[in-house]
N, C-alpha and C positions, 0 to 999 in steps of 0.2 A: 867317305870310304865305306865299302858293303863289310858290314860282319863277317868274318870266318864263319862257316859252317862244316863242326869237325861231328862225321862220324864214326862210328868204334863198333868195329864187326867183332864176329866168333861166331861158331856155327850155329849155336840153339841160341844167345842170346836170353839167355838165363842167368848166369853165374858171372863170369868176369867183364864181359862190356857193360853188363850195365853197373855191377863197379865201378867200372871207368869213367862211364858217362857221369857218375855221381860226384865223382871226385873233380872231372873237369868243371862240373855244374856249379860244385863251391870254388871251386880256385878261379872261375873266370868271370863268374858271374853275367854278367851284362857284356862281356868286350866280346861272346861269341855264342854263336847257337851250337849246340851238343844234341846229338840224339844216338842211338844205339842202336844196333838191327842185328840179323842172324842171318849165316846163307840157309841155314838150313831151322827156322824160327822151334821152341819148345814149345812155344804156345804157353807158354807160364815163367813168370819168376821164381826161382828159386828160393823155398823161404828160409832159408839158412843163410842165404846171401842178404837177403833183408834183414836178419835180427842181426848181423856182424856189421851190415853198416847203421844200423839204425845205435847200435853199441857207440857208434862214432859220431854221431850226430848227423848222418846224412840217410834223408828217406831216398829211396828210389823212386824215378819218377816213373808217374805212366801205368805200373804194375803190371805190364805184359809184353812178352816179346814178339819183336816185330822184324820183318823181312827186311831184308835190303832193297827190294824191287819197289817199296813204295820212296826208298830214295834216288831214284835213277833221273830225277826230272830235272837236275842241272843245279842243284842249290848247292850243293857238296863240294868243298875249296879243299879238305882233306879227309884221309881216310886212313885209321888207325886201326890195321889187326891184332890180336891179340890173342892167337891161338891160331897154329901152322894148317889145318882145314880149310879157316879164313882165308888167310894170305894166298892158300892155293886156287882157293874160291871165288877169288874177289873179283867181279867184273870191273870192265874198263866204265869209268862213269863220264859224262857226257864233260865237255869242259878242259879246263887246264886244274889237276886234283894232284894234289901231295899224295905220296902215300908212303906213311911208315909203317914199322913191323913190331912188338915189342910182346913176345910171346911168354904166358903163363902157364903154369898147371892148372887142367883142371878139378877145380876143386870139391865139384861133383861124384868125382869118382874117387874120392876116399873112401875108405871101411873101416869099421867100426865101431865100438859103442858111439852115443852120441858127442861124447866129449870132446872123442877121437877126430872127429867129421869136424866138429864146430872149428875145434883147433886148426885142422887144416884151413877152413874156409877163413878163418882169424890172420893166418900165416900167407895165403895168399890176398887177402883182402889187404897187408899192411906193404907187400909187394906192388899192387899196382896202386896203391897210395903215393910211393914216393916216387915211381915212374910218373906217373901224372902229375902229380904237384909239380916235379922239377919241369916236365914239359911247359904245364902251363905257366911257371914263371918266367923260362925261356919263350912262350909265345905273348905273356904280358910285356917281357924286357924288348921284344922285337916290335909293339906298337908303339909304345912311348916314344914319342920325337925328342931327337936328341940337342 
């Protein structure tokens, strides 16, 4: 049976997919490929989104964001937005492709001191934590033969 290959759009590809893709990274380990992409890419990670996951023990991979167009070649069995720009964004991809929706703040756009900002990125970081965990233990529960 071919691996899933799920990935987790948002517009820059900065801040919350690659969250996600982190969180899918540790919860699935080896049962699936993860990658992360932007419609509209930052050209950087965000580094407040690094020190809040690295807080948790999850590095980000990769360290830059990347476009959706370099995954349009047919590997992608699903595709996870997270952020309604995405979702409005999202091309059709080549194939028979899942596609869920499961949208956050972003956490980019807080203000204030730095505390202020961290905490936000802390409170959305621990949001798409148990979004994803519960996914991925529902896509773990759906391989295991019964």
């Amino acid at each position: 049976m071919k691996k899933p290959f799920i990935l987790v759009l948002c517009t820059g590809n900065s801040c919350r997919s690659q969250m996600a893709e982190g969180f899918l990274r540790r919860a699935l380990g080896d049962l699936a490929e993860v990658a992360s992409a932007g419609s509209r890419p930052a050209g950087y990670v965000h580094p407040k989104a690094v020190t809040v996951m690295r807080e948790i023990g999850i590095d980000l991979p990769g360290g830059r964001s990347k476009s959706l167009t370099e995954f349009l070649d047919g590997r992608v069995t699903t595709v996870i937005t997270v952020c309604a720009d995405a979702d409005a964004a999202c091309p059709v991809f080549p194939g028979k492709v899942k596609r869920h929706h499961f949208g956050f703040d972003d956490p980019a756009k807080a203000t204030g001191d730095d505390e202020v900002v961290l905490a936000e990125f802390r409170r959305v970081r621990d949001e798409i934590g148990r979004v994803f965990e519960a996914y991925a233990e529902g896509l773990r529960d759906g391989m295991t033969p019964s």
